[in-house]
VEXDREN-2710 file (C-alpha; in Angstrom, 1 decimal):
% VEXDREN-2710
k/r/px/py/pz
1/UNK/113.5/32.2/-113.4
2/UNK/111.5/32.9/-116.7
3/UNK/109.2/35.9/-115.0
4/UNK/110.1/39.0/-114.3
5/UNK/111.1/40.7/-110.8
6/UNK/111.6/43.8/-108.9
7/UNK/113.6/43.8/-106.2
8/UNK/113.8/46.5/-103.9
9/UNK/116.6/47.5/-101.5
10/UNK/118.0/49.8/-98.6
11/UNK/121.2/49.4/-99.9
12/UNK/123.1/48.0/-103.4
13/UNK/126.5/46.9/-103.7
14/UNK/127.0/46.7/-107.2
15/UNK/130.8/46.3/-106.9
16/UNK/131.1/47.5/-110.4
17/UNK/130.1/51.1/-109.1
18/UNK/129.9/52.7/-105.6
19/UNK/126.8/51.7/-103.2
20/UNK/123.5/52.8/-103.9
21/UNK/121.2/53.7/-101.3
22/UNK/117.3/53.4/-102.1
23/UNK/117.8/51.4/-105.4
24/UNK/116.0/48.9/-107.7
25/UNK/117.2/45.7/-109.5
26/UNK/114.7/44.5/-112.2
27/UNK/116.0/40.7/-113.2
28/UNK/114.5/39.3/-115.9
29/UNK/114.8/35.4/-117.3
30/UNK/117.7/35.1/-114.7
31/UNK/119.7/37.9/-115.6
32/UNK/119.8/41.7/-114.5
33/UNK/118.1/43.6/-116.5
34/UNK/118.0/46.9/-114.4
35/UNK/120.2/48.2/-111.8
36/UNK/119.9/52.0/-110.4
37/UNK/117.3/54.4/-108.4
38/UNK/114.2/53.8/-108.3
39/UNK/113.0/57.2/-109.9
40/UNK/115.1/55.8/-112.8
41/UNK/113.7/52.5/-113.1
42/UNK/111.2/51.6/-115.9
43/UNK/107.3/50.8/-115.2
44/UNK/107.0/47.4/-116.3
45/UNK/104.8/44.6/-115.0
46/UNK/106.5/42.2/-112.9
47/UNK/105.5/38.8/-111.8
48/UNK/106.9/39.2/-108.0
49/UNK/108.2/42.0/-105.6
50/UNK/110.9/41.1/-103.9
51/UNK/111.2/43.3/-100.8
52/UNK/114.8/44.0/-99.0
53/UNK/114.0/47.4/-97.8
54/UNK/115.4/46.4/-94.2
55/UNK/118.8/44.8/-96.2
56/UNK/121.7/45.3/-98.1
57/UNK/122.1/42.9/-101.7
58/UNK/124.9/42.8/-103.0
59/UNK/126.8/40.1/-105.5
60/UNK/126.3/36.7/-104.7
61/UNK/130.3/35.6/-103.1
62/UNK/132.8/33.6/-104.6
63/UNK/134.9/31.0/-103.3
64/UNK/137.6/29.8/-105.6
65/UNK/139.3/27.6/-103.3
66/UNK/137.7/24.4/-101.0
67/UNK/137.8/20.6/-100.3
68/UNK/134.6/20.3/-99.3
69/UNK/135.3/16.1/-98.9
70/UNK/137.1/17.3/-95.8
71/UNK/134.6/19.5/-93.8
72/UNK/133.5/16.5/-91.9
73/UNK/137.2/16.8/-90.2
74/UNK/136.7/20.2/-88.6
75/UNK/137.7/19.4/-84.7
76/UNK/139.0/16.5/-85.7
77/UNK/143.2/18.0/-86.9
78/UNK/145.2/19.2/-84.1
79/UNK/145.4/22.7/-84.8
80/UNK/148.6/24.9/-85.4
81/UNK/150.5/21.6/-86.2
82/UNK/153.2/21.6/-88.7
83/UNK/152.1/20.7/-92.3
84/UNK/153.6/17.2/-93.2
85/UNK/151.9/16.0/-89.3
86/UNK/148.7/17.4/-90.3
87/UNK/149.3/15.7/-93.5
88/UNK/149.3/12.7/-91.5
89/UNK/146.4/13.0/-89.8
90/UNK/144.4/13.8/-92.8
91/UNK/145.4/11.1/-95.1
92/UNK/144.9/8.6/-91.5
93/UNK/141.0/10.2/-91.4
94/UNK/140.5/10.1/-95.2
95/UNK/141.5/7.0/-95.9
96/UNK/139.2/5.3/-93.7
97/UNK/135.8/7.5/-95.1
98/UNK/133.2/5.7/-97.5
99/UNK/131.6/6.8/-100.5
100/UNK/128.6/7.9/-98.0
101/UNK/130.7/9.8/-95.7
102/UNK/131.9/11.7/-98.0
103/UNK/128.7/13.0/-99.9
104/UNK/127.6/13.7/-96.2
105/UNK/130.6/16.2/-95.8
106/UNK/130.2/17.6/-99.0
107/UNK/126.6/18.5/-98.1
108/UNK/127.7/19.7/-94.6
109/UNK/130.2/21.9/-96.6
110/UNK/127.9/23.7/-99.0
111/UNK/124.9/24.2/-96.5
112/UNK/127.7/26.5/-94.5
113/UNK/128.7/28.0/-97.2
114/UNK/125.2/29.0/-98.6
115/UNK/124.4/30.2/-95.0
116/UNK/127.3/32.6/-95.1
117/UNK/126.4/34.3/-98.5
118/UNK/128.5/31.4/-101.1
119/UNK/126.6/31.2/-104.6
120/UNK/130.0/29.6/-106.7
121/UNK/132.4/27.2/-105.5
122/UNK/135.7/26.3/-106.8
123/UNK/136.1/22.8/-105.3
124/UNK/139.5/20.2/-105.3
125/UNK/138.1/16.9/-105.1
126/UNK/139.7/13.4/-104.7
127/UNK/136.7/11.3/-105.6
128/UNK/134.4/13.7/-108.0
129/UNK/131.7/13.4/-105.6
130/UNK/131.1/16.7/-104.8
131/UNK/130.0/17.1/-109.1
132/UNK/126.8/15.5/-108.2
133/UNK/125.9/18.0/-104.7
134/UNK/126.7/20.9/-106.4
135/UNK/124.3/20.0/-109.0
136/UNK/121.1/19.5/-106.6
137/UNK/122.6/22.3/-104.4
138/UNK/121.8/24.4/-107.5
139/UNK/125.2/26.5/-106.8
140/UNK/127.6/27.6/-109.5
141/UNK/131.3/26.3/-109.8
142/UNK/134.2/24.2/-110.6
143/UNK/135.1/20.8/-109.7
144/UNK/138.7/20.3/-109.7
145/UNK/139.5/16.4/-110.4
146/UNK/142.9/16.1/-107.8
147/UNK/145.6/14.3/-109.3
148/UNK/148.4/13.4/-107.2
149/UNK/151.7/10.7/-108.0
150/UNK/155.2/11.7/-107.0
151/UNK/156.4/8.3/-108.1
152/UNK/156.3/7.9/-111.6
153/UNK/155.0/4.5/-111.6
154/UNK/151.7/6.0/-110.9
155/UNK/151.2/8.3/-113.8
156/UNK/149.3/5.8/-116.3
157/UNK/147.1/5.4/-113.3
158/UNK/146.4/8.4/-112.4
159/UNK/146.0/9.2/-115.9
160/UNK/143.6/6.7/-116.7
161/UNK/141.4/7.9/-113.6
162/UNK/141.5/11.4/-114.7
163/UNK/140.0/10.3/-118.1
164/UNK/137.3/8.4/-116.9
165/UNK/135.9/11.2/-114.4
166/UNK/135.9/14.2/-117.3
167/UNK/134.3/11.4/-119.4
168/UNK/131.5/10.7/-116.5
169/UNK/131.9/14.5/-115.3
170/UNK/133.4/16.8/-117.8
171/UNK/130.5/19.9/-119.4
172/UNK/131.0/23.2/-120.4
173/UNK/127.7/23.9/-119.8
174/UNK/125.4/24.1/-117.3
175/UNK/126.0/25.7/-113.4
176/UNK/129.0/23.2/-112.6
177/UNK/131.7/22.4/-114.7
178/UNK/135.4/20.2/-114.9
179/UNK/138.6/21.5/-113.8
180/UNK/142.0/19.8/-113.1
181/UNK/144.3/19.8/-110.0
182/UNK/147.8/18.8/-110.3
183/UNK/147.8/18.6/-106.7
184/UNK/151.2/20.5/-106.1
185/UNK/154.9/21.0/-107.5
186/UNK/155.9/17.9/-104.5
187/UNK/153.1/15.8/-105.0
188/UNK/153.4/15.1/-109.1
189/UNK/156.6/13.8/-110.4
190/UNK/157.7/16.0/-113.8
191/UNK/156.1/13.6/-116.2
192/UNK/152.8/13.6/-114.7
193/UNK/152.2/17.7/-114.0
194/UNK/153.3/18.0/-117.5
195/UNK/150.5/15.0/-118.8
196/UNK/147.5/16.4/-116.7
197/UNK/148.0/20.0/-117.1
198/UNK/148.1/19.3/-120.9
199/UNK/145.0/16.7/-120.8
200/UNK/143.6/20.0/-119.2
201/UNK/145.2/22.7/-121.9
202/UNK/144.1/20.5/-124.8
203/UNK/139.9/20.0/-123.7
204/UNK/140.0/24.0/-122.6
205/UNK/139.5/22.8/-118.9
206/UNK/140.8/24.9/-116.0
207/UNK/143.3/24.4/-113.9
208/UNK/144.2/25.0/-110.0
209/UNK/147.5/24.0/-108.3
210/UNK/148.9/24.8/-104.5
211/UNK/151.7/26.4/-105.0
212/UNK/154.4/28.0/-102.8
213/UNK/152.3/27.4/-99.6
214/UNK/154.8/26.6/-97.0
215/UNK/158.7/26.3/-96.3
216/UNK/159.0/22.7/-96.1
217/UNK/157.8/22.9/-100.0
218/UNK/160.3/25.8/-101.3
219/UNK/163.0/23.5/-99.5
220/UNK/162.1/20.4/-101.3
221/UNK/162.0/21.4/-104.5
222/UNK/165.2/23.8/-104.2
223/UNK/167.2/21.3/-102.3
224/UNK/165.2/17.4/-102.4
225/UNK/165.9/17.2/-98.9
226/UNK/163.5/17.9/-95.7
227/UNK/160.0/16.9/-94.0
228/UNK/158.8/16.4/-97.3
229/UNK/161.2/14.1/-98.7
230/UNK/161.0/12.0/-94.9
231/UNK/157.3/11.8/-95.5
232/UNK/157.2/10.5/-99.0
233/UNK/160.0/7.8/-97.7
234/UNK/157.4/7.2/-95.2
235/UNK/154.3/7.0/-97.0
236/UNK/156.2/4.4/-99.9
237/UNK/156.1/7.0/-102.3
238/UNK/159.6/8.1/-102.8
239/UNK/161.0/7.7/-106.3
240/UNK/165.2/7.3/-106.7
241/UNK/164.8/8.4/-110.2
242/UNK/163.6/12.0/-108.9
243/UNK/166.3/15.0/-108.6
244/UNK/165.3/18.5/-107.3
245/UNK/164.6/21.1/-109.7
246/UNK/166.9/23.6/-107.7
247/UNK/164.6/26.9/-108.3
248/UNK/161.4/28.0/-106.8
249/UNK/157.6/26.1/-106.7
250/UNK/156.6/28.9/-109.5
251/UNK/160.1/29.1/-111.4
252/UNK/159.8/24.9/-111.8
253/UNK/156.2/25.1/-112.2
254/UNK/157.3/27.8/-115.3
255/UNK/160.3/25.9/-116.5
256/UNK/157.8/22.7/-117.1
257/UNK/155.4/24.8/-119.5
258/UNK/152.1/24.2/-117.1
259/UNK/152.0/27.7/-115.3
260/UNK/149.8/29.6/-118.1
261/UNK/146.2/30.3/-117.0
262/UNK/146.1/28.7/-114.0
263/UNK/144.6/29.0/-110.3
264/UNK/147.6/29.3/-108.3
265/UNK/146.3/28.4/-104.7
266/UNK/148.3/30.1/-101.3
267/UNK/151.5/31.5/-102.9
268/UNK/152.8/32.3/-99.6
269/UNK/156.9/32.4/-100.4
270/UNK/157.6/34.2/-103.4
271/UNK/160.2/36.5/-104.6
272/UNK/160.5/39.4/-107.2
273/UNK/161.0/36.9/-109.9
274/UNK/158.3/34.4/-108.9
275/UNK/156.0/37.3/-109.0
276/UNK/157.0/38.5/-112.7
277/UNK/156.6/35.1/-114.1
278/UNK/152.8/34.8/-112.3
279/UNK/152.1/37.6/-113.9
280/UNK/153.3/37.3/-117.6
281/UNK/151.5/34.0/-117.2
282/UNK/148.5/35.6/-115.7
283/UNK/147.7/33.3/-112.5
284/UNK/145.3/34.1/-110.6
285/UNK/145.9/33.9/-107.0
286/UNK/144.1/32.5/-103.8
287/UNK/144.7/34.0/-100.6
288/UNK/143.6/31.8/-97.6
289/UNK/143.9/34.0/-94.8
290/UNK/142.0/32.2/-92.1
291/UNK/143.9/28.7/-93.1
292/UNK/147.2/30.6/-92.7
293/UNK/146.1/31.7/-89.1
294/UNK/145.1/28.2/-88.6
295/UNK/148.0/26.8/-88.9
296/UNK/149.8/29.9/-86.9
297/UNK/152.3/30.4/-89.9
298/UNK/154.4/33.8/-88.9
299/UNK/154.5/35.5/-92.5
300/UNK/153.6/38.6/-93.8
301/UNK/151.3/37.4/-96.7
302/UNK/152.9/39.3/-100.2
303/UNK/149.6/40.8/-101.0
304/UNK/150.9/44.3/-102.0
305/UNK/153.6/42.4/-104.2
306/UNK/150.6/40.6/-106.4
307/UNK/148.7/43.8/-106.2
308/UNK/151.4/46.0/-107.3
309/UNK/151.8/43.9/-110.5
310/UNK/147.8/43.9/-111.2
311/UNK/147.7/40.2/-110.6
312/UNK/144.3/39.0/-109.9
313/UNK/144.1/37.7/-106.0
314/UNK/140.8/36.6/-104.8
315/UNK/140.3/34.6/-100.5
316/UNK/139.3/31.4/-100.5
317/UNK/138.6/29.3/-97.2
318/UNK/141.0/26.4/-98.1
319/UNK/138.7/23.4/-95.9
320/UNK/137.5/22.7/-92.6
321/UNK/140.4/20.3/-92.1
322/UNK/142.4/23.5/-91.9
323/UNK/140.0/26.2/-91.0
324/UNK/137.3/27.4/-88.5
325/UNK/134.7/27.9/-91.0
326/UNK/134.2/28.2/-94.8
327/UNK/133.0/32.2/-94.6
328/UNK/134.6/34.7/-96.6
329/UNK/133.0/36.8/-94.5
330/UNK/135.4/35.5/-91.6
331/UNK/138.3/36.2/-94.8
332/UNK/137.0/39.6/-95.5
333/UNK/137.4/40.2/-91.4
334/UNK/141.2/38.6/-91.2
335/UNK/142.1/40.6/-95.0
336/UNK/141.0/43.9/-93.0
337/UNK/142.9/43.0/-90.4
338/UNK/146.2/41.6/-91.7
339/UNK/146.1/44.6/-94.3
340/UNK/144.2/48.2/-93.0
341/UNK/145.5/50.0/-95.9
342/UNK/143.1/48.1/-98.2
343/UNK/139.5/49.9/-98.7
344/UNK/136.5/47.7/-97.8
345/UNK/135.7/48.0/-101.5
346/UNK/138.7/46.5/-102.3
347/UNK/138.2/43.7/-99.7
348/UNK/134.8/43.1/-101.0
349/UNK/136.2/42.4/-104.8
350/UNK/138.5/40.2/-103.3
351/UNK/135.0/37.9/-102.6
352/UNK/133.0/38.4/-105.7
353/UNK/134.8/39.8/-109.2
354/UNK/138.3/38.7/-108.3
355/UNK/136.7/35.3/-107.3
356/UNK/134.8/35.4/-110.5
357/UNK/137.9/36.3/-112.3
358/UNK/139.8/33.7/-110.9
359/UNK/137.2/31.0/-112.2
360/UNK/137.1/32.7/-115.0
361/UNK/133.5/33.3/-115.0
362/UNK/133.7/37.7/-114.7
363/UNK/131.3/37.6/-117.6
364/UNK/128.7/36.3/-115.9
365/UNK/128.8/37.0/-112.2
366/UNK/131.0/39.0/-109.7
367/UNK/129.1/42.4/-110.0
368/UNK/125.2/43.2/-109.8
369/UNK/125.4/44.1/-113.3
370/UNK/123.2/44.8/-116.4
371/UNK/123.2/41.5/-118.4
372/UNK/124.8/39.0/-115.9
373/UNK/123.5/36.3/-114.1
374/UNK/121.3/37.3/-110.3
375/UNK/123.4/35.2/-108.5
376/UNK/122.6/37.7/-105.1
377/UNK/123.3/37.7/-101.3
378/UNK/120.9/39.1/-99.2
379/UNK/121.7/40.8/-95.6
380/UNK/119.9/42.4/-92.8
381/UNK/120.9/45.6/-92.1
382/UNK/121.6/46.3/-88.4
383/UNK/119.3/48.4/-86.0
384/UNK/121.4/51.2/-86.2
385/UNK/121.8/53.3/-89.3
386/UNK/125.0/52.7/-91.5
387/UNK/126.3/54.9/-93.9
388/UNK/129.2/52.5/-95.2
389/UNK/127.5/49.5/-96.7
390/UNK/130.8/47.9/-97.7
391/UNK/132.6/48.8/-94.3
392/UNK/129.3/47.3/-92.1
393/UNK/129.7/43.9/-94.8
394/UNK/133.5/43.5/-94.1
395/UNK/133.5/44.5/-90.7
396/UNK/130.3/42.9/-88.9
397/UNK/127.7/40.9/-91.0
398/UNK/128.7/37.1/-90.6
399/UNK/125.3/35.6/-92.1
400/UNK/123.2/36.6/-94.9
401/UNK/119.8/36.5/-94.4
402/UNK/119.0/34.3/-98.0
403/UNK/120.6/34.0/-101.7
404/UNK/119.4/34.0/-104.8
405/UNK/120.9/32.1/-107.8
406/UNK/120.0/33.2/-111.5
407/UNK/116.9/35.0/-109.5
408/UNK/115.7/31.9/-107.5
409/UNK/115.8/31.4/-104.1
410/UNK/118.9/28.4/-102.8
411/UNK/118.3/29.2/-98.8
END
């Protein structure tokens, strides 16, 4: 957007500053170039009104953590089943999808997310096909090439793929940029989390790696025995050479030098230790609240451990193979629900400047603030008055009514 705008609102949630009722956002070029009351707002011309005098705007949301590969898969994975089944039945529905198939989820994936208020994804893909949708979609984010070989025979390979998708894939500039995913601590033998998270550490490219997410996983990498270790036997993946670390996912993960910096995705089982190292290597972390209650795991998520540390945690859906929906809206609901001491400000920086931290992109979204992209979510305020715009966001709205990216219109 090179022109000039003026958009008027019922309500702002800056998130940078408390809610402000009756106030004026001039954007200008793309960026915000004005944010307060209208009696304080300077008489300029501008090329187009934009009227949301029936809605709340607030910052465009941020979801740091999808597969958006798997959304055609929703209804498709017994629900509540235990991880290394639903494994099973993944890998079973995956391996059988084409090229086509896959863009088609991928599309199916970012329309729900747009509908439900999404302007920046942080996306873990297989194939890299996502890169290409996210670029007409005109939505900002990160695609995270996945690697994944426990058996150390499959290092050069996956190596040699990782190099040719940043080479095809990899910009720092632009809406949609690389990341790498060393899948997780079990899925990468030692040599090749060290190689990829250093390919990563040496081009400045981010990195995201599940971490911690269920028992099964602490057990394997403590012990080497377990679901996990049956199911690589199974799958032809099991390598003789291998020996278990004997500490935690995050203490190995530390102990192999590829912890600084990154996305650490789930971090459901941690202890006092775990939680020092994450935060003198400041991870960010992803809470997936609704993929947790999809799989009916009985844990009391260590949220106030992270936040009593300042560690950055931001909610992610995780995918629609393990997930009703991709709606942080839906994860704003569960987070209020799970833990009522939190304020609904709180909840809603969990969604947009934690997210944006966690993607490392706070500079130029997460807030409604003077200088930063108008990446915006507008929503239609309800028949009754409110007088809690961040309580009536966390609690009820589902939808938004449209978004707007850099000032332009994406629904």
């Amino acid at each position: 957007m090179d022109k000039t705008a003026r958009l008027e609102a019922k309500w702002i949630i800056p998130v940078s500053s408390p809610p402000l009722e009756d106030g004026v956002i001039i954007i200008r070029k793309g960026r915000i170039a004005f944010i307060g009351e209208k009696g304080g707002c300077p008489d300029l011309y501008c090329d187009e009104i934009i009227d949301c005098q029936e809605q709340i705007v607030m910052p465009g949301l941020v979801n740091p953590h999808t597969h958006l590969a798997l959304s055609g898969l929703k209804g498709r994975i017994r629900q509540g089943s235990g991880f290394t089944d639903w494994i099973r039945e993944v890998v079973s529905y995956t391996r059988k999808m084409s090229r086509e198939e896959i863009i088609s989820c991928v599309k199916t994936g970012i329309d729900e997310l747009v509908s439900a208020g999404t302007t920046t994804i942080g996306d873990i893909s297989r194939s890299g096909y996502s890169w290409k949708s996210l670029k007409e979609s005109g939505l900002r984010g990160i695609v995270y090439i996945e690697v994944i070989g426990f058996n150390r025979s499959q290092r050069e390979k996956e190596m040699e793929s990782l190099r040719v998708c940043a080479e095809s894939l990899a910009s720092k500039n632009g809406r949609v940029i690389f990341g790498v995913s060393p899948h997780s601590p079990y899925t990468l033998s030692r040599e090749l989390l060290k190689e990829s998270y250093g390919f990563a550490a040496e081009r400045d490219y981010p990195v995201a790696i599940h971490i911690a997410e269920t028992v099964p996983e602490s057990e394997f990498i403590e012990k080497g025995t377990g679901e996990i270790r049956d199911l690589m036997i199974e799958f032809g993946l099991w390598d003789e050479g291998w020996s278990p670390p004997g500490d935690s996912p995050v203490k190995y993960l530390n102990n192999l030098g590829v912890l600084k910096g990154i996305l650490g995705i789930h971090l459901n089982y941690v202890d006092d230790h775990d939680l020092a190292l994450l935060k003198e290597n400041e991870v960010s972390v992803i809470f997936c609240p609704g993929s947790n209650q999809w799989f009916g795991r009985d844990i009391r998520y260590p949220l106030s451990g992270f936040l009593e540390r300042g560690i950055n945690v931001a909610l992610g859906t995780d995918s629609l193979a393990s997930n009703w929906k991709l709606n942080l809206f839906e994860e704003m609901r569960m987070t209020n629900n799970l833990f009522p001491q939190l304020d609904y400000h709180h909840i809603i920086e969990m969604c947009t400047i934690n997210g944006a931290r966690a993607l490392n992109m706070e500079n130029q979204i997460g807030t409604l603030s003077i200088g930063k992209y108008a990446d915006i979510a507008i929503i239609d305020l309800p028949d009754h008055k409110i007088d809690d715009p961040e309580e009536y966001v966390v609690t009820e709205v589902d939808r938004v009514r449209f978004t707007l990216l850099q000032g332009n219109p994406i629904q």
